[in-house]
C-alpha positions in Angstrom: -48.8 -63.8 -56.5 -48.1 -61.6 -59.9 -45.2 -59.6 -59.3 -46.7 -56.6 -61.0 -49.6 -57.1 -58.7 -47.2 -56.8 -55.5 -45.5 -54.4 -57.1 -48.7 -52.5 -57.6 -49.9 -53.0 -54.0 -46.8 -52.0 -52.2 -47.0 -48.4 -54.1 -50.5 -48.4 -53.0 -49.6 -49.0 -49.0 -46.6 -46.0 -49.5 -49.8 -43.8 -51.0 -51.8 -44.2 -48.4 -49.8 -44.6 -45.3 -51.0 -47.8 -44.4 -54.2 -46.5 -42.5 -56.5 -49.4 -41.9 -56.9 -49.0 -45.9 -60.7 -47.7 -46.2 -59.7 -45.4 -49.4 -58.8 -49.1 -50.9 -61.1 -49.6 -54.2 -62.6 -52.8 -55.5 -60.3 -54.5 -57.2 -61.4 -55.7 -60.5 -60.0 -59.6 -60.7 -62.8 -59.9 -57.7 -65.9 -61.4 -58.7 -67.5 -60.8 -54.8 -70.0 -58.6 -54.6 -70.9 -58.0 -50.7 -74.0 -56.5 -51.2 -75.4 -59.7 -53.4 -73.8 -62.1 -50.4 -75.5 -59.9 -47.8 -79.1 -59.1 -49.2 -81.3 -59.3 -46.0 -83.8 -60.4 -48.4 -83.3 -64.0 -48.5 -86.8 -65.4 -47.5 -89.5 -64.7 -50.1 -92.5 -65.2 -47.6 -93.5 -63.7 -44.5 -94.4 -66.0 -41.4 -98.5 -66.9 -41.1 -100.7 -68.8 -38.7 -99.7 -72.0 -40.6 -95.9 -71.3 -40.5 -94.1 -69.2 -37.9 -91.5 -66.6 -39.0 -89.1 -68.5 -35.9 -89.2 -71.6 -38.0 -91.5 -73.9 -36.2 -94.9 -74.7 -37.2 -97.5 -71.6 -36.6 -100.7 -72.1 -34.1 -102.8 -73.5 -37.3 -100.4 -75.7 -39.0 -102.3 -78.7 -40.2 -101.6 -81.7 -42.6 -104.0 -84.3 -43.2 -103.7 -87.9 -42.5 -104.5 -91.7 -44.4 -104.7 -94.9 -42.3 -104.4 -98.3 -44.3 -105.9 -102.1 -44.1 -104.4 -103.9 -46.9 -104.4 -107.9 -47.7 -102.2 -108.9 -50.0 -100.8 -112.0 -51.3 -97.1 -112.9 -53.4 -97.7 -115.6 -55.7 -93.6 -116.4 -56.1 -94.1 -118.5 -59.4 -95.5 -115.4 -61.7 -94.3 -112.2 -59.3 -97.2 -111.4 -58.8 -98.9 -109.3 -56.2 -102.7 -109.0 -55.8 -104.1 -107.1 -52.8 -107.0 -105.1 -51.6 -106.2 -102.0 -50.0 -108.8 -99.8 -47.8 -107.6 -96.4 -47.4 -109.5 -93.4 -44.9 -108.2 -90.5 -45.3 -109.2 -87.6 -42.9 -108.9 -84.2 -44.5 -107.9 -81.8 -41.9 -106.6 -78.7 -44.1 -109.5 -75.8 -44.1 -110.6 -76.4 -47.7 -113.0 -78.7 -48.8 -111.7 -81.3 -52.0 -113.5 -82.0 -54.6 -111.3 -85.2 -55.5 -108.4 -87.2 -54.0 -104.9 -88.0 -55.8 -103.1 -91.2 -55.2 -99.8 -92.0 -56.4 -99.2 -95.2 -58.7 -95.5 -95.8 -58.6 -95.4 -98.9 -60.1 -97.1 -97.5 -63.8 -93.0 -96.0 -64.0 -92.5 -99.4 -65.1 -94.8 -99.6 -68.1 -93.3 -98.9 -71.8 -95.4 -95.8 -71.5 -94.4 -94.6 -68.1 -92.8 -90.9 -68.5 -90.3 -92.8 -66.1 -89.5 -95.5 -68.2 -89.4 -93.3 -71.0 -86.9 -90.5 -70.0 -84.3 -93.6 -69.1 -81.3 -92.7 -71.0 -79.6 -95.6 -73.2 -77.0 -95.5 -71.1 -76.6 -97.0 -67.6 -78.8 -95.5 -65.0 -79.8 -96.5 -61.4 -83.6 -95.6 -62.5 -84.0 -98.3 -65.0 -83.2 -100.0 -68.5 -84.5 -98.1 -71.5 -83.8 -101.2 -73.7 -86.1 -103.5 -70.7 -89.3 -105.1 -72.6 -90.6 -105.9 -69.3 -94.3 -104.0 -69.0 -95.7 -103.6 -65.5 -97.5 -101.0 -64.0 -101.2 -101.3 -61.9 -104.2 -103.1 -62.9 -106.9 -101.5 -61.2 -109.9 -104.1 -61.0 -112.3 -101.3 -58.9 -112.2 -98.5 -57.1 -114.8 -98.1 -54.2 -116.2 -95.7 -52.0 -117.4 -96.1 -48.5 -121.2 -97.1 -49.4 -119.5 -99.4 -51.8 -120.7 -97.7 -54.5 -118.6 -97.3 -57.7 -116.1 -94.5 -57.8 -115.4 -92.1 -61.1 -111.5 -92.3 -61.5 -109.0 -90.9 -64.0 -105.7 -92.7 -64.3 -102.4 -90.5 -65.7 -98.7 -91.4 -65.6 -97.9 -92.5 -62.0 -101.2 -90.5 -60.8 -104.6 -91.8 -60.1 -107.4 -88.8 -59.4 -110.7 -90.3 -57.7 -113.6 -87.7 -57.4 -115.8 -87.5 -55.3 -119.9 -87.9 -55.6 -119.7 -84.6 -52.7 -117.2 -82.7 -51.4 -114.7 -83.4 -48.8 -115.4 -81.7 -45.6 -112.6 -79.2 -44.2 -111.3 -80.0 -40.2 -111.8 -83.5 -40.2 -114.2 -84.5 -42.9 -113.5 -88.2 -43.8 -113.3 -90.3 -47.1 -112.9 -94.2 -47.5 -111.7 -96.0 -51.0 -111.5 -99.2 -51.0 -109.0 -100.5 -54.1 -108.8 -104.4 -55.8 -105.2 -104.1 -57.9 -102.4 -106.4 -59.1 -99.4 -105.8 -60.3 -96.2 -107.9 -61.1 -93.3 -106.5 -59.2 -90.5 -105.6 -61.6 -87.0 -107.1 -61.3 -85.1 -104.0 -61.0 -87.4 -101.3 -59.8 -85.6 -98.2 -60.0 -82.6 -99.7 -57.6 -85.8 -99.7 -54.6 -87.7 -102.9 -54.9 -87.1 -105.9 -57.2 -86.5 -109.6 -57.2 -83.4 -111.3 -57.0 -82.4 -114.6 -57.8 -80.7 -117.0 -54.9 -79.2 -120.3 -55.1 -81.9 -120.9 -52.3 -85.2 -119.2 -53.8 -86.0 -115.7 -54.9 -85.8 -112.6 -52.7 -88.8 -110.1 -53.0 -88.1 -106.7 -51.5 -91.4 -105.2 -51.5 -92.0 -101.3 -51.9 -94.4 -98.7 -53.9 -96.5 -101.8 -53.7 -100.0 -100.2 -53.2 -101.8 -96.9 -54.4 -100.8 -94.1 -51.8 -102.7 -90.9 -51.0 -100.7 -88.0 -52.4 -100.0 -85.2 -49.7 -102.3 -81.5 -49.4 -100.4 -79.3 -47.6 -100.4 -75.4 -47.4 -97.7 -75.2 -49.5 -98.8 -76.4 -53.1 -102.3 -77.9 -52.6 -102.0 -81.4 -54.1 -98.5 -82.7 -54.9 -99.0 -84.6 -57.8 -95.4 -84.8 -59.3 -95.1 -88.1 -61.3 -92.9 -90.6 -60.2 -89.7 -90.8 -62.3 -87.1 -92.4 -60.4 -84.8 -89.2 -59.3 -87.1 -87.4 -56.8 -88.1 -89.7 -54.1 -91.5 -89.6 -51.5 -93.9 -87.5 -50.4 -96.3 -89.0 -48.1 -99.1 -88.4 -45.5 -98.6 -89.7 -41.6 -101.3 -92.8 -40.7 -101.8 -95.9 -38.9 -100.9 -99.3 -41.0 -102.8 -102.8 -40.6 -101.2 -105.2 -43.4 -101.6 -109.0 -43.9 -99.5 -111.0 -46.3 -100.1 -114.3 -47.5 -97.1 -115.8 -49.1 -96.1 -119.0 -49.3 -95.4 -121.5 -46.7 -91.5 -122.3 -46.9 -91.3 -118.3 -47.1 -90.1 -116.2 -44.4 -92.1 -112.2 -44.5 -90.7 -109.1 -42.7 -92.1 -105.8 -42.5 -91.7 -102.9 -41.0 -94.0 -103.4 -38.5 -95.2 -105.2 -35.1 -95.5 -109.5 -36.4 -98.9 -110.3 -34.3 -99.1 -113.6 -35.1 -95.3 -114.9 -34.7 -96.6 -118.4 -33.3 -98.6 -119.2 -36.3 -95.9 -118.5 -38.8 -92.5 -119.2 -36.8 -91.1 -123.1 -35.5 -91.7 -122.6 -31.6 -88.0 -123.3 -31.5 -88.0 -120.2 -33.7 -90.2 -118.1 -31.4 -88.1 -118.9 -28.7 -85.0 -117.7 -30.5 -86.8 -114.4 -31.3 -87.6 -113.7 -27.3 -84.1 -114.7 -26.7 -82.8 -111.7 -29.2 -85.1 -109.7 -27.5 -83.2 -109.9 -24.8 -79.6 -110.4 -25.6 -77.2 -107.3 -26.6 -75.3 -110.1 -28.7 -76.9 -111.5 -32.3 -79.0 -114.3 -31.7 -79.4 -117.1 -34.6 -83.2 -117.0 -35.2 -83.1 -119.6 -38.5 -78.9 -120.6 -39.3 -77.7 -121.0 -42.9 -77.8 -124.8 -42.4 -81.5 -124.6 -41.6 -81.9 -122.7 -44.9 -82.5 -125.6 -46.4 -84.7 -127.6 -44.1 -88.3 -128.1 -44.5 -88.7 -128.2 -40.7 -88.0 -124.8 -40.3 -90.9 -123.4 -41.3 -94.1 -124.1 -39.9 -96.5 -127.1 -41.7 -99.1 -125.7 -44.0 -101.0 -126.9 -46.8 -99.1 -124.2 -49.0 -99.4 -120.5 -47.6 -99.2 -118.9 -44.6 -100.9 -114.9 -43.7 -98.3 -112.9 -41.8 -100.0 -110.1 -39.9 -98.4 -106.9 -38.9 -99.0 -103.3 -37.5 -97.5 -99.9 -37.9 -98.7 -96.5 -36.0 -98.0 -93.4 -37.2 -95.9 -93.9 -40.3 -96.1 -92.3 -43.4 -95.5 -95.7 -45.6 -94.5 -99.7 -45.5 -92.4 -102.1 -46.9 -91.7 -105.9 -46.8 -89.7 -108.8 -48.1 -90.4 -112.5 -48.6 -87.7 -115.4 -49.4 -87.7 -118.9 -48.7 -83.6 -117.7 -48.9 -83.6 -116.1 -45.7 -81.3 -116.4 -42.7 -82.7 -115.0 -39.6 -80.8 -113.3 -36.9 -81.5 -110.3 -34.1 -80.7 -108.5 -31.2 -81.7 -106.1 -28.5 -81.9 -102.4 -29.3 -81.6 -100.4 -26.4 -83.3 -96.6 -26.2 -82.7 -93.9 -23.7 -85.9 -94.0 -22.4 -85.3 -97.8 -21.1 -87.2 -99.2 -23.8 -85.9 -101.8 -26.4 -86.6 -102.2 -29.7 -85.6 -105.5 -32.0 -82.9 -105.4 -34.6 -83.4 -108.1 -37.5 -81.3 -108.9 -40.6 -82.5 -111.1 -43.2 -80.4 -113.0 -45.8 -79.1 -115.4 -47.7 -76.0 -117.6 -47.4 -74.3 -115.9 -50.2 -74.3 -112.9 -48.0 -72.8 -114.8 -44.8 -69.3 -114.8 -44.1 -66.1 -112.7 -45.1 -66.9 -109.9 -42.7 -70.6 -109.7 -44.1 -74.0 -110.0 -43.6 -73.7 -111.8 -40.1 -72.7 -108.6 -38.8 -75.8 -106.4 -40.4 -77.5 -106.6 -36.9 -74.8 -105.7 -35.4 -74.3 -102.7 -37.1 -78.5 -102.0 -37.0 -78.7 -102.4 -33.2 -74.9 -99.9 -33.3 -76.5 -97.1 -35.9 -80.1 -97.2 -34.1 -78.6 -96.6 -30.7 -76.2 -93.5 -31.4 -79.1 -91.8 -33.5 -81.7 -92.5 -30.7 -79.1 -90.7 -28.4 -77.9 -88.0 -30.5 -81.1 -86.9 -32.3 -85.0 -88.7 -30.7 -85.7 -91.7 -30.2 -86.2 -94.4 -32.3 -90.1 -95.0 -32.8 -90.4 -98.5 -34.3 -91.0 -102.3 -32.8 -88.1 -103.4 -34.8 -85.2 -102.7 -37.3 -84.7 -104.6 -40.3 -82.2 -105.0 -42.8 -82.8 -106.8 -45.7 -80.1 -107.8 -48.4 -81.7 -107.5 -52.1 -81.2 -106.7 -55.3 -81.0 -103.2 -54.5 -78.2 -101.2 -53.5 -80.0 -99.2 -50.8 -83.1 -97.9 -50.1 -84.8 -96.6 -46.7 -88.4 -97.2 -45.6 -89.8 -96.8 -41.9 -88.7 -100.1 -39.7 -87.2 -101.3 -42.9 -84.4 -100.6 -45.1 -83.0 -102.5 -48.3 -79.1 -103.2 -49.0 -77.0 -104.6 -51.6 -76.3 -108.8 -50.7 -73.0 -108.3 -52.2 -71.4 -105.9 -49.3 -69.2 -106.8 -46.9 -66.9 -104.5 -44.3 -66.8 -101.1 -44.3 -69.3 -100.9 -47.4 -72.2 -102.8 -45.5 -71.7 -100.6 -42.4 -71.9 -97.6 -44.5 -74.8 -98.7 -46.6 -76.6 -99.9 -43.4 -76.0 -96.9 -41.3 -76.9 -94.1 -44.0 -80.4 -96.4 -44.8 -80.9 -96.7 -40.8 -80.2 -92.9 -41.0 -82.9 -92.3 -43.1 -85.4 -93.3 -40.4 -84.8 -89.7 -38.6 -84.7 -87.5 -42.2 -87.2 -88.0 -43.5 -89.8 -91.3 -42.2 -89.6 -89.2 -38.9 -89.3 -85.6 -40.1 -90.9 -85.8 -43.4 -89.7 -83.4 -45.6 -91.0 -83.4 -49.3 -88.1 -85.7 -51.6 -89.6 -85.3 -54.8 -88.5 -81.8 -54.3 -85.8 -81.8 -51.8 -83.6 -84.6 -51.9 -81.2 -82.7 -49.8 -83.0 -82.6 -47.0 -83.1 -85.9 -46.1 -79.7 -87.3 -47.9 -77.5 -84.5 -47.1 -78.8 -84.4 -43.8 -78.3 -88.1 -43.3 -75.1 -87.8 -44.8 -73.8 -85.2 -42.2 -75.1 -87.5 -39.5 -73.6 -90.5 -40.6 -69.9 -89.0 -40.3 -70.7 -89.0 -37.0 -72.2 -92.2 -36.0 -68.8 -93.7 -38.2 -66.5 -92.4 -35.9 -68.5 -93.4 -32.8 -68.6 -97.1 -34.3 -66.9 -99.7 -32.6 -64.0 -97.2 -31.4 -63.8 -95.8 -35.2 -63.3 -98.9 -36.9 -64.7 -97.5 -40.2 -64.0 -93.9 -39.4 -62.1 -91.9 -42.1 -61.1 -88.4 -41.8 -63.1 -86.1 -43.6 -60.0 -84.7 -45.7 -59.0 -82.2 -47.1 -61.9 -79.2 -48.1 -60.1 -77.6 -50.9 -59.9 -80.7 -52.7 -63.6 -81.2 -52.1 -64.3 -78.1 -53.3 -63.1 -78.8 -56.6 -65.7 -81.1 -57.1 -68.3 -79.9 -55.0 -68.7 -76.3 -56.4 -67.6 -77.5 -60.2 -69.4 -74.8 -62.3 -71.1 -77.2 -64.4 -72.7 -78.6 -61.2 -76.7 -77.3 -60.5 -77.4 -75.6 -57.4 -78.3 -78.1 -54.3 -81.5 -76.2 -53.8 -82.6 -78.4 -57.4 -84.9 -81.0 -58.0 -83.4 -84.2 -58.5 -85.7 -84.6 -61.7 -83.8 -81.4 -62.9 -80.4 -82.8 -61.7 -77.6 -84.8 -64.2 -78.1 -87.9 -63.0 -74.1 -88.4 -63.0 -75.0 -84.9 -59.7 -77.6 -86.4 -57.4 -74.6 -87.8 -55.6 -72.8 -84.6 -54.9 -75.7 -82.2 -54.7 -78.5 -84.6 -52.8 -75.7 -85.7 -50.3 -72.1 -84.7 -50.1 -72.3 -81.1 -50.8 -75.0 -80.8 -48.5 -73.5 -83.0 -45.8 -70.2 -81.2 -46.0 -72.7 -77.8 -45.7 -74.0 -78.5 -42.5 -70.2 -80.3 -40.9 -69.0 -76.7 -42.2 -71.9 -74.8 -40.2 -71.2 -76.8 -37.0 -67.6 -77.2 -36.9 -66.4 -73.9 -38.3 -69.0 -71.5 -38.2 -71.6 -71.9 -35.6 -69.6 -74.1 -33.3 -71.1 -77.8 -32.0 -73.2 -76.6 -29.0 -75.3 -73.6 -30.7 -76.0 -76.1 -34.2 -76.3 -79.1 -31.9 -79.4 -77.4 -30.4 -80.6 -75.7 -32.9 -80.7 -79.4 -35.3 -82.7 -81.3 -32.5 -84.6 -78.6 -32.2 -84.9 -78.6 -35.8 -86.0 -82.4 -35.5 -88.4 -82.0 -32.8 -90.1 -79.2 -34.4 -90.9 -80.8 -37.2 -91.6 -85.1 -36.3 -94.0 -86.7 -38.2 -94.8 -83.1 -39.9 -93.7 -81.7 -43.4 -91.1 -79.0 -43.5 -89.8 -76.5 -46.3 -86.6 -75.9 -46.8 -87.2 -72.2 -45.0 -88.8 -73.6 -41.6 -85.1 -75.7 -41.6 -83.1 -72.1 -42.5 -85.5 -70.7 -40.0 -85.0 -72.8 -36.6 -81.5 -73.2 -37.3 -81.1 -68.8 -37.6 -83.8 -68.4 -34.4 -82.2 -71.2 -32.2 -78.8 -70.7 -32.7 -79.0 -66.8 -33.0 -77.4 -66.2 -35.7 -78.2 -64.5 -39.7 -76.8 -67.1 -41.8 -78.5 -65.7 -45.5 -75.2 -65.7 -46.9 -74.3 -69.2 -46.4 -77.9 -70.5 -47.2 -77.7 -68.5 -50.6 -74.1 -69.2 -51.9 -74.5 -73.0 -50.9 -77.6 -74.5 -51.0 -79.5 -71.5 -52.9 -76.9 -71.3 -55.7 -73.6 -72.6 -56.6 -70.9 -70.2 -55.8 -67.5 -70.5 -55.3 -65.0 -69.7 -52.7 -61.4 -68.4 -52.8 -59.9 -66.6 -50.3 -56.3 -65.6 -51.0 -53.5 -63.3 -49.5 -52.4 -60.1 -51.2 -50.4 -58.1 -49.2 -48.2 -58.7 -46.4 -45.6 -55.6 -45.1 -42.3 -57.2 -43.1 -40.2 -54.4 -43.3 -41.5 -50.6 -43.4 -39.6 -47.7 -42.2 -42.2 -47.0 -39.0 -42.0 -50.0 -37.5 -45.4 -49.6 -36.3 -46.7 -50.3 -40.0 -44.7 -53.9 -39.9 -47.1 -57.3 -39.3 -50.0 -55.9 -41.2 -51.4 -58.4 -43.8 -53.9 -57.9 -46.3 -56.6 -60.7 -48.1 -59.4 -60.8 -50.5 -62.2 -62.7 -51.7 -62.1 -63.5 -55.2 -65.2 -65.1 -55.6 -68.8 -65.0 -54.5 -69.3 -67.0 -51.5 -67.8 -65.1 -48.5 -66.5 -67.4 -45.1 -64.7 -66.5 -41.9 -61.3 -66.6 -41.8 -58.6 -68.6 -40.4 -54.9 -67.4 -40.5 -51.8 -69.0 -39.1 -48.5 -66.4 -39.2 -45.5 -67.8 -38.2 -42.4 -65.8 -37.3 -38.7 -66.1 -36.8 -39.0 -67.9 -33.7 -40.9 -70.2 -35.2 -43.8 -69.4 -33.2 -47.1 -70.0 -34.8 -50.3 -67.0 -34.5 -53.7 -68.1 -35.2 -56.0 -65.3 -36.0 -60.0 -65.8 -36.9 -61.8 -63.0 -38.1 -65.7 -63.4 -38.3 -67.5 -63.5 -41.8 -68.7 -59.8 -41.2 -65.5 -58.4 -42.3 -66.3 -59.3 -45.9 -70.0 -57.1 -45.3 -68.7 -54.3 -46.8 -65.6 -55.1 -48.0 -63.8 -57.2 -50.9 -60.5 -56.8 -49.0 -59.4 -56.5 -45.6 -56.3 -55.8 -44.0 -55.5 -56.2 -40.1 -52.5 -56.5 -37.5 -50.5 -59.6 -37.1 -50.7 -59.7 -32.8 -46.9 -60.0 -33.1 -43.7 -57.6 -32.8 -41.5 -60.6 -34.7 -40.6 -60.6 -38.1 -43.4 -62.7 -40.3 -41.8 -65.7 -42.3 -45.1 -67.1 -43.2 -48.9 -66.9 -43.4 -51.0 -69.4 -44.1 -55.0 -68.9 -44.9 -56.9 -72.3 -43.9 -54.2 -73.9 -41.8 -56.5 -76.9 -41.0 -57.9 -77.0 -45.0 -61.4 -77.5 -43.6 -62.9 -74.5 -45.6 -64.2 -75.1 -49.5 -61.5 -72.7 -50.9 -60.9 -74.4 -54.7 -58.1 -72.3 -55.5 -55.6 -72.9 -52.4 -52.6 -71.5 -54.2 -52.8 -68.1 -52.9 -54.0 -68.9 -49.2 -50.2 -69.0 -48.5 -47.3 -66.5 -48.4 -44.0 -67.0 -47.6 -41.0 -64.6 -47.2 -38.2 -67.0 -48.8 -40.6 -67.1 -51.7 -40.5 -62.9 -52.4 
């Protein structure tokens, strides 16, 4: 501490008489300003009949719905995918549409795609800006339910079909029925691609079919192109898919396989009943039987794999002739089972790798059904691609190269990503937080429940993260990933987020109140689509609690926290003004506080004083609850708040 400041606070203490110190002014190195950090006016809207006040969706909340029936075939030799896709939607908002938008992801990846385009020459997970490759849809027709021709306008990533009469309001339905190809890139933006095996080609298949963008009450159509950055939006709707690929090829989906016998060996279908059953991985095709012709079925060339999938709001596949099969037994606390499958190649067995991705699956699936809902889905796949990782309902992509601690990680956050957001199903093109940061937060957890905490790594220490975490350069987590450095999205989409909501449970809430007021969070909002206020909402209604000045310094901007010690009085000559210690916040974001004072015993006082104390107030002095002589006081004992500027969180008499 400057010893001109100490010098200038003692004087201040004799001046005063050491009351509780209300005639103490603002002091100008303080950039807090309690009335900014304590507006009441946080929320911008008013409840209405589509979205309560209490956070939970009001008595007319709707969202509409699309259900899907698409053929499709891989033709492994070009890359090529060429499908038919028959889309009813049901409009159930109040309004009647003129038109429908669809989303056409894969046009990103044609030399004019805004996508492509934006790529920076350097590296970036989104693409290559030097790639010559040129993909995109080819849209061969576009029907409507009398099979007569639709008018259609192609932009970008978006595809607007109008319609010959309008749309009806509370229920009215609408049928397209789309012929496209397209040639699935190599690299799709680090979510779908091709990769190249000593044993045949691995497809992992995703934005692989024109999807219905959402309405909601919230923006009307959501027609924000597709860049790479901001993620999915999606409606909720029933799935029938059939893939024909060819015959030495093994297809997964996320999805119910109806037809296992006619594209399995029997010996294989008895392998898959066995992991059905067993709480141990089960071998369903071995590394040997990779390369075996009678492993897979006899066919004259190609085989249709059919699948199902109720109320999801998208699908995703792979195909590989490369693909080691194994699985096991899910267990859900309901008494139902679901099936855990990982497919991949023999590059990826061995070393503490790949053999153990069901294991880890069937692990992750079974704490998150417990701790959050349960999960939803026939099965659980992980497949090992070209792709470092990438979540899709029943179905989740990995890198082939992990191994360890990496593969659990990669496999647990993807698995994660079934609960925020396939289940709850917020809006990522605009919130990428509230899916990654919230599957980041839940992750910690699930990592030290693993296999007695075999990955598990303490969280560390929160003033170091704060130096990265509320950087001044960084953009506020309440940003669009499109409007984020790329170099960010990993601190403000996840961590920063993450560590938000571990701060709001462990240290400010407590477990039990933000416990219930998460699920309840969850529940509200399954298979529905959120804002960022109905989550702010539930968790202030449920756990009883105004939290506006946590929600605006760390999600709504990017403030920084530093709470320090200015004043602490060990000798005075009334002994009744002895023990009394005074702090400050220096910067904008205000927290509780923690305080540790240690005396000459060596005894140790904890003292927490609730956030309030910084309503009014940029300082604040109170009563050590001690007659001893103070030797030290430490602010943040346990370093678990994000104070950047530790230095002045500790005072110690040797030091004076």
């Amino acid at each position: 501490m400057n010893k001109l400041r100490t010098a200038y606070l003692a004087v201040t203490v004799m001046l005063v008489g050491f009351s509780p110190l209300t005639g103490w002014t603002q002091n100008a190195e303080s950039n807090y300003d309690y009335t900014e950090a304590f507006n009441p006016f946080f929320y911008t809207n008013n409840g209405n009949e589509y979205r309560s006040a209490s956070g939970m969706p009001g008595p007319k909340y709707w969202q509409n719905a699309a259900d899907y029936n698409i053929s499709a075939r891989l033709n492994d030799q070009t890359n090529e995918i060429t499908a038919t896709v028959i889309l009813e939607y049901t409009n159930n908002s109040p309004d009647e549409l003129d038109f429908i938008w669809l989303q056409l992801d894969q046009n990103m990846f044609t030399q004019e795609g805004r996508g492509h385009l934006i790529v920076p020459l350097t590296k970036s997970r989104y693409g290559n800006a030097r790639s010559d490759f040129d993909g995109g849809y080819d849209i061969q027709s576009v029907a409507l339910a009398n099979n007569r021709a639709a008018e259609y306008l192609i932009n970008d990533t978006r595809m607007q079909v109008f319609l010959p009469e309008p749309l009806q309001p509370n229920g009215g339905k609408a049928t397209l029925t789309i012929d496209y190809s397209y040639t699935v890139p190599n690299y799709g933006a680090d979510r779908t691609g091709v990769l190249e095996t000593q044993n045949g080609k691995i497809f992992a298949i995703a934005q692989w079919f024109p999807r219905v963008a959402v309405y909601d009450d919230i923006m009307g159509w959501n027609t924000l192109p597709y860049t790479g950055p901001g993620e999915f939006y999606l409606e909720y709707g029933d799935y029938n898919v059939e893939i024909t690929a060819p015959a030495n090829h093994i297809v997964v989906m996320g999805g119910e396989l109806l037809n296992p016998e006619e594209v399995y060996t029997a010996e294989q279908v008895e392998r898959l009943d066995q992991a059905r059953k067993s709480d141990e991985t089960v071998i369903i095709r071995s590394a040997e039987e990779v390369t075996q012709p009678n492993s897979r079925p006899k066919s004259d060339g190609e085989l249709t794999w059919k699948f199902k999938l109720q109320n999801s709001r998208d699908v995703a596949w792979a195909s590989s002739p490369a693909f080691i099969i194994d699985g096991a037994k899910i267990n859900l606390p309901s008494g139902n089972t679901s099936l855990a499958l990982s497919a991949y190649p023999v590059e990826s067995d061995g070393g503490n790798g790949w053999e153990r991705s069901t294991e880890y699956t069937k692990a992750s699936i079974e704490f998150y059904s417990n701790m959050l809902m349960e999960y939803p889905y026939p099965v659980a796949i992980n497949v090992a691609a070209d792709v470092g990782g990438m979540e899709y309902p029943a179905i989740v992509f990995c890198s082939y190269k992990s191994k360890g601690r990496g593969l659990w990680g990669v496999t647990d956050h993807e698995f994660g990503h079934i609960w925020f957001p396939m289940i709850v199903g917020n809006n990522e093109r605009l919130h990428a937080w509230m899916d990654e940061g919230f599957n980041t937060f839940i992750n910690d957890l699930s990592t030290a429940a693993f296999n007695n905490g075999e990955y598990h790594r303490a969280s560390g220490d929160a003033n170091r993260m704060a130096l990265a975490l509320t950087r001044p350069d960084l953009e506020p987590v309440m940003t669009t990933p499109q409007n984020m450095q790329e170099r960010n999205i990993g601190a403000l989409a996840y961590y920063k987020p993450g560590f938000g909501l571990t701060l709001l449970r462990n240290e400010i809430l407590g477990p039990e109140r933000f416990d219930r007021a998460f699920r309840t969070y969850l529940h509200r909002w399954a298979y529905k689509h959120p804002t960022p206020d109905d989550f702010f909402r539930t968790i202030e209604n449920v756990a009883g609690e105004n939290l506006s000045w946590f929600w605006r310094g760390w999600f709504k901007n990017n403030w920084r926290f530093d709470q320090g010690i200015v004043m602490v009085i060990t000798d005075a000559s009334n002994p009744n003004d002895r023990g009394y210690i005074t702090i400050e916040n220096f910067e904008k974001m205000p927290m509780p506080v923690v305080v540790d004072i240690t005396t000459e015993s060596g005894k140790v006082h904890r003292v927490k004083l609730p956030v309030e104390i910084w309503e009014r107030n940029n300082t604040w002095t109170f009563k050590a609850p001690t007659d001893e002589k103070i030797v030290t006081v430490q602010l943040d004992p346990d370093k678990v708040y994000p104070d950047h500027n530790p230095d002045n969180n500790r005072w110690d008499i040797t030091e004076q």
